[in-house]
C-alpha positions in Angstrom: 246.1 55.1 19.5 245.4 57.1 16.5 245.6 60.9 16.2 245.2 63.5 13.6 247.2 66.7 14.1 245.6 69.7 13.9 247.0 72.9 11.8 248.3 74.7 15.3 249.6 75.6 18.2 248.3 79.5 19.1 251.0 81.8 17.3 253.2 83.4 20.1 252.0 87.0 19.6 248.6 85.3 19.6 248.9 83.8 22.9 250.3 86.5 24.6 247.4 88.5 23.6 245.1 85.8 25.4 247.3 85.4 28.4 247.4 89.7 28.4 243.6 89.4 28.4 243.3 87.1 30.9 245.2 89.4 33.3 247.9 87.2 33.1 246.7 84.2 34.5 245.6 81.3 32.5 243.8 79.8 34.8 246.7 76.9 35.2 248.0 78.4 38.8 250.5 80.9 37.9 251.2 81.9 41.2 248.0 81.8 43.9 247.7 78.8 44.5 251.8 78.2 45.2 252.2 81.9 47.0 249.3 80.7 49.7 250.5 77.0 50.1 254.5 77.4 49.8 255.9 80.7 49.9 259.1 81.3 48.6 260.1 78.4 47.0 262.9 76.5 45.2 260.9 73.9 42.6 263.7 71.0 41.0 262.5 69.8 38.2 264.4 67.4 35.9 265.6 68.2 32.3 268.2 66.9 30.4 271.2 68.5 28.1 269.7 72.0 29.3 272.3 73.6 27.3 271.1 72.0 23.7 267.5 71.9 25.0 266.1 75.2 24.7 262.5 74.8 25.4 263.4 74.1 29.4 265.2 76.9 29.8 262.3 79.3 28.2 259.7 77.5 29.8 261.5 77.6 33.4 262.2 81.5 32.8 257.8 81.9 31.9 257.2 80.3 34.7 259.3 82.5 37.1 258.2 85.3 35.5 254.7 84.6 35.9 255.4 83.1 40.0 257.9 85.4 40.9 258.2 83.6 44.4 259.0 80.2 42.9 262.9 79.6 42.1 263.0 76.7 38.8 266.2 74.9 40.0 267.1 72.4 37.5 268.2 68.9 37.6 270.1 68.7 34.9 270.8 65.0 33.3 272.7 63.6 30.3 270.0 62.7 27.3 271.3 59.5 27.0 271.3 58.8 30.7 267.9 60.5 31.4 265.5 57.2 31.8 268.4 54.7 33.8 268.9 57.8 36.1 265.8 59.0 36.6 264.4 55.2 37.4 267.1 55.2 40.0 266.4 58.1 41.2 262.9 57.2 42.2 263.9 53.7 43.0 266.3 55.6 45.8 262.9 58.1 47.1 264.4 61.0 45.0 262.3 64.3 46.2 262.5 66.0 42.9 259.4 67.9 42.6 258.4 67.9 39.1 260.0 65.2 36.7 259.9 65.3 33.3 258.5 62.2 31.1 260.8 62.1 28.3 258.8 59.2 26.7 255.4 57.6 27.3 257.1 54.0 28.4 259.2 55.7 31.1 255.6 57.1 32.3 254.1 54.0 32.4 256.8 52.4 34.5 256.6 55.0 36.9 253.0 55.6 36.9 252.3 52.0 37.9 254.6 51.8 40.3 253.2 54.5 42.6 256.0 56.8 42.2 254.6 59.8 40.4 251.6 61.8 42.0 247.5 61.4 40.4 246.5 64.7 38.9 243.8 63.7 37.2 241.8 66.8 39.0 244.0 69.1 37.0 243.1 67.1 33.8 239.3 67.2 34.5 239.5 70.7 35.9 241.5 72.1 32.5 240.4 72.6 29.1 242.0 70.0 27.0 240.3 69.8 24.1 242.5 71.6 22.1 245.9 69.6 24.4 247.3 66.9 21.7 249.0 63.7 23.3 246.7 63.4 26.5 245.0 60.3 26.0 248.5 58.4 26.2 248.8 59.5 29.8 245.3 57.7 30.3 246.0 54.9 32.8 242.6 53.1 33.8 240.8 57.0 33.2 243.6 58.2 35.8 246.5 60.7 35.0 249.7 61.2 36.7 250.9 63.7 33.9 250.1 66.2 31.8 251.7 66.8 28.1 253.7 70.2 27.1 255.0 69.2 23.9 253.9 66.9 20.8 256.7 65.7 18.7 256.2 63.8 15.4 258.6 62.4 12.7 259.5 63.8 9.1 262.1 63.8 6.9 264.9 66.3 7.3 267.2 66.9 3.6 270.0 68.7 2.6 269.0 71.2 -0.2 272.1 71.5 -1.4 273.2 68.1 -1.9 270.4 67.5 -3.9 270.6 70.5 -5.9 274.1 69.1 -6.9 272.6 65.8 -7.6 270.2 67.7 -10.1 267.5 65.5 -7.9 264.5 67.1 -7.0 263.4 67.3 -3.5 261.5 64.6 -1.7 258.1 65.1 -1.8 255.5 62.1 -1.6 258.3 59.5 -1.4 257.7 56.3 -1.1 260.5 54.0 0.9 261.4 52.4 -2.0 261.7 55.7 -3.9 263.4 57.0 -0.9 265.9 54.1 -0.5 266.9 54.5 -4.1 267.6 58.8 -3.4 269.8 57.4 -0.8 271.9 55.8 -3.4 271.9 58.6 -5.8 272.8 60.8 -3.1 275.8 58.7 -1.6 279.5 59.9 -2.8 283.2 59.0 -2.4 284.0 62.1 -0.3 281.6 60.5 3.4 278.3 61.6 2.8 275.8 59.1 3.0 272.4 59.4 1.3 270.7 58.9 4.5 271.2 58.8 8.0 269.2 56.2 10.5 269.9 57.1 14.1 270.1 53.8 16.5 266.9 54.0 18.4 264.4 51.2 17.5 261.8 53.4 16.7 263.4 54.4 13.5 262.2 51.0 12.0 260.0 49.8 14.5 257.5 52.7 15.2 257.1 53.9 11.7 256.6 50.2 10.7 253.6 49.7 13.4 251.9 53.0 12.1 251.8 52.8 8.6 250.9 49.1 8.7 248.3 49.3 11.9 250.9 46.7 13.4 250.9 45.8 17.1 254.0 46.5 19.0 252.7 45.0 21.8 251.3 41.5 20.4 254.2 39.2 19.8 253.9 38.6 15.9 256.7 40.9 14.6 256.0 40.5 10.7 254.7 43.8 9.9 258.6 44.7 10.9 259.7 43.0 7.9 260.1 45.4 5.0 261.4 48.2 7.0 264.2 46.0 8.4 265.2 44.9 4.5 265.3 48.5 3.9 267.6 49.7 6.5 269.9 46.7 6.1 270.0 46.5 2.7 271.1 50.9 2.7 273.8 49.8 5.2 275.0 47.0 3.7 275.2 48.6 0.4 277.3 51.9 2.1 274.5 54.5 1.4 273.6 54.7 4.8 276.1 54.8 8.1 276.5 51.2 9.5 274.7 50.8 13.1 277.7 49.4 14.3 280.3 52.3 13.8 277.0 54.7 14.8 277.1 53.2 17.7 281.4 52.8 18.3 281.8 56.0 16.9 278.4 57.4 19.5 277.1 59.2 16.3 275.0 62.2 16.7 272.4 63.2 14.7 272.9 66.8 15.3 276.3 66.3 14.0 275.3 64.2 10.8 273.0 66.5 9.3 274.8 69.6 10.4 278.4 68.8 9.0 276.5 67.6 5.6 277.4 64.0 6.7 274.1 63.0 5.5 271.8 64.2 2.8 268.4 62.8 4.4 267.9 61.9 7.9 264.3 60.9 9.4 263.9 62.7 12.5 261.6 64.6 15.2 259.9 68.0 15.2 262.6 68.7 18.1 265.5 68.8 16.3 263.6 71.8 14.6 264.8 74.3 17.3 268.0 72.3 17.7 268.9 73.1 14.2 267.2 76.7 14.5 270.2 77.3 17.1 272.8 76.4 15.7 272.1 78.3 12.8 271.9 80.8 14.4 274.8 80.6 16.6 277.0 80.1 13.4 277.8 76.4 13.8 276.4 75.2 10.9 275.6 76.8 7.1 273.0 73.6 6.0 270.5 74.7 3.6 267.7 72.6 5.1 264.2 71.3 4.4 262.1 69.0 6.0 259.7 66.7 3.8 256.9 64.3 4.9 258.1 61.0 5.8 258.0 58.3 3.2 254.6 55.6 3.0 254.0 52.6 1.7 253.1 52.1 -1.7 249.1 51.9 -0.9 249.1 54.7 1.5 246.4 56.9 0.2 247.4 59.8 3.4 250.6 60.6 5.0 250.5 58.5 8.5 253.8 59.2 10.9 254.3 58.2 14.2 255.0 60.7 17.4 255.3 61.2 21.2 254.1 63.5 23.3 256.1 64.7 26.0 255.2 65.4 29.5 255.8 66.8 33.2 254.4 64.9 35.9 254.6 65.8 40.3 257.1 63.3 42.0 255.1 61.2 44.6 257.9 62.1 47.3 257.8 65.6 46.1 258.9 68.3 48.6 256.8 71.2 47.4 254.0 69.4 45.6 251.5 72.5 45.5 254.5 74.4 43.3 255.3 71.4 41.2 251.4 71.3 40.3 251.3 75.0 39.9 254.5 74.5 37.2 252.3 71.2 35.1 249.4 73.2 34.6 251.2 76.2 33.6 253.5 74.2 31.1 250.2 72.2 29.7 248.6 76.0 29.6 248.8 79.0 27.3 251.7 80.4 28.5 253.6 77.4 28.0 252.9 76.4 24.7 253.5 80.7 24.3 257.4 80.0 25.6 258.3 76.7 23.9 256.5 77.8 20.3 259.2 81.2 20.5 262.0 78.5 20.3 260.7 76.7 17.7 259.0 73.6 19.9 255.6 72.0 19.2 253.4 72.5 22.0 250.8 70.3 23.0 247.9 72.7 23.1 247.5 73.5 19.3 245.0 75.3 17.8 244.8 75.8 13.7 248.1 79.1 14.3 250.6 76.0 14.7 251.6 76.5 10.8 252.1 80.0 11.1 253.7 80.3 14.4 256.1 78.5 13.3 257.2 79.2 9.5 257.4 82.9 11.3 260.7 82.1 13.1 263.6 83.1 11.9 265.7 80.3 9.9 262.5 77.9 9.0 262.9 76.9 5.5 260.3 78.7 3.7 259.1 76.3 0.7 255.6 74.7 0.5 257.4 71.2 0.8 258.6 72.2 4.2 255.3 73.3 5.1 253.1 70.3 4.0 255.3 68.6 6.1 254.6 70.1 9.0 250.8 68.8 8.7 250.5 64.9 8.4 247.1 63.3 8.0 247.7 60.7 10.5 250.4 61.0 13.8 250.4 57.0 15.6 251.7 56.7 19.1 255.0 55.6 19.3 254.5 52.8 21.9 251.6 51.8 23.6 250.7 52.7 27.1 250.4 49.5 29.3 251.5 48.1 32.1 254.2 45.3 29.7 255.1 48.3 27.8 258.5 48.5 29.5 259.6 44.9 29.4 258.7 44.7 25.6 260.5 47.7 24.9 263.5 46.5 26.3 263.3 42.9 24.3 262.3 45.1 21.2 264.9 46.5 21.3 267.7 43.9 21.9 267.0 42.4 18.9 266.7 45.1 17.1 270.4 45.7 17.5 271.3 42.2 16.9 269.5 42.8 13.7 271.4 45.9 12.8 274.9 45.0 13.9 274.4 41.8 12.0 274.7 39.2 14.4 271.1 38.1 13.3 269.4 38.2 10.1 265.8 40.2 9.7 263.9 36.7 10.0 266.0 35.5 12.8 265.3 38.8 15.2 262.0 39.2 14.4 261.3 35.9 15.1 262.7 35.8 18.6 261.1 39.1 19.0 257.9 37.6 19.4 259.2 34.0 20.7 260.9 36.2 24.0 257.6 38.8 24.1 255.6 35.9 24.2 257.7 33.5 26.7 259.0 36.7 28.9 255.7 39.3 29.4 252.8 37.0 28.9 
């Protein structure tokens, strides 16, 4: 799947000039079609780490505001826990009304096992031409979600580190370029040039959209150069090993906010992460964010991304409130609340820019804000019906890879010996 991000998501003074217009209803059921059908109600919907999570917490308190006889009680789960418990919470008929589809492979796993409710009318009965990430809820032209947020990856620095390096800042890196600032940036006192969190996706996603590779068609190869890279930075101490990131748990939040790391690559989530902690006072960083680095014959900057969604459990109690709170997330009002904290919306429109680098605490260079517009933003994974299984071998070897225990040609070579034996 290939999409091109537009240049915004309505500014929030914008959209509640819209919403205020519209007599403050969006048209996405903010409170009929729940009052008539339910009452007074108490909606669950799942979230996870609501206290580092900001955008549920303003999002639940819109959508009370707006449905004043609908009570958001949240389910609230570890991050790191979220997919194992939520697929054994549906495996167990959990009634949790609305559930929230941290990734598009989880959604896929449910959606094809009957366990999350078809609202496709609310799809062909909304405007979405302006709602980024829908297609990847597209399963044989049905939907059983609807997208509030679209994330995509760029490159988060340390300004000051480099500034003491006398390096100038990263703009239009390429990796090699970028794994030779890592180096430079490395000292003797435990700050790595670069940090590389443990999710697959790190090497693998960013490999499959800036090469056009499949992650989903057994032959690996297009892996290659991006595993070299990562291996040769750990090996070499410029970038924390994957083996005491994962002993030691690392956090990413951590890494770049105690100045453990110079560069890290990274969401557009950790935006309001790092928003909040700023402003709380528990971290000083002088940050920037920069594009994330090509290939050498790039000619446009192509990241990869994920769009994030709420979709009706099939066993849900109160499934007429639960619809009410997807359209109203997918709506104007939503992408109002999660923009405030510093969250990309799904719905954009050419604001997004300006809503954002109007927050207090965004970094206010051009860098920062070129790199908030990539030409290109690839799908993370695939949507299809072996999307799970192939994750989960994906990312086996992956960490065999990265703990050592197999070379780069070795993994990626049983990557596509077990996709091919295992899923086909």
């Amino acid at each position: 799947m290939r999409g091109r991000l537009g240049k915004g998501v309505v500014s929030a003074a914008a959209l509640a000039l819209v919403v205020s217009a519209c007599g403050g209803d969006d048209g996405g059921g903010s409170g009929d079609s729940a009052s008539s059908g339910d009452g007074e109600v108490t909606l669950s919907v799942s979230a996870w780490n609501m206290d580092t999570t900001p955008e549920f917490q303003a999002l639940f308190d819109a959508f009370e505001e707006a449905n004043p006889n609908i009570t958001i009680e949240p389910v609230d789960i570890l991050a790191d826990d979220y997919d194992d418990k939520l697929t054994a919470m549906l495996a167990g008929g959990d009634e949790t009304d609305v559930l929230t589809m941290k990734n598009v492979i989880g959604y896929s796993r449910y959606a094809n096992r009957g366990q999350l409710m078809d609202i496709s009318d609310l799809v062909e009965s909304a405007d979405t031409s302006n709602l980024a990430g829908l297609d990847a809820y597209d399963i044989d032209g049905s939907y059983h979600a609807m997208p509030y947020r679209q994330d995509f990856w760029l490159l988060y620095y340390n300004k000051a580190l480099f500034d003491a390096a006398g390096l100038d800042y990263p703009e239009n890196l390429t990796w090699d370029e970028y794994a030779q600032l890592a180096e430079q940036l490395t000292s003797g006192d435990g700050v790595h040039g670069t940090y590389h969190h443990t999710w697959r996706s790190v090497i693998q996603a960013i490999s499959a959209a800036q090469t056009g590779g499949d992650q989903l068609g057994g032959d690996y190869s297009f892996f290659t150069d991006q595993y070299e890279m990562a291996v040769g930075l750990q090996d070499s101490g410029f970038a924390l090993d994957f083996g005491t990131a994962v002993s030691q748990q690392a956090d990413y939040r951590n890494m770049f906010e105690t100045e453990a790391t110079a560069m890290m690559p990274m969401g557009t989530w950790y935006i309001s992460g790092i928003l909040a902690a700023t402003e709380s006072g528990e971290t000083e960083v002088d940050w920037g964010i920069a594009p994330m680095p090509q290939r050498p014959d790039s000619g446009e900057v192509v990241t990869f991304g994920s769009p994030t969604a709420f979709a009706v459990n099939e066993n849900a109690e109160h499934a007429d409130a639960a619809r009410t709170f997807v359209e109203f997330a997918a709506g104007e009002q939503g992408a109002t609340a999660i923009a405030e904290v510093g969250v990309v919306p799904a719905l954009q429109t050419p604001e997004i820019t300006d809503a954002y680098f109007a927050l207090d605490g965004m970094p206010e260079d051009d860098l920062s804000r070129t790199a908030f517009e990539p030409d290109v933003v690839e799908l993370e994974m695939p949507v299809s019906e072996t999307t799970s299984d192939i994750d989960t071998i994906l990312n086996e070897e992956h960490e065999l890879i990265m703990v050592g225990d197999k070379s780069v040609e070795d993994g990626i070579a049983t990557m596509g010996d077990r996709v091919n034996s295992e899923v086909r």
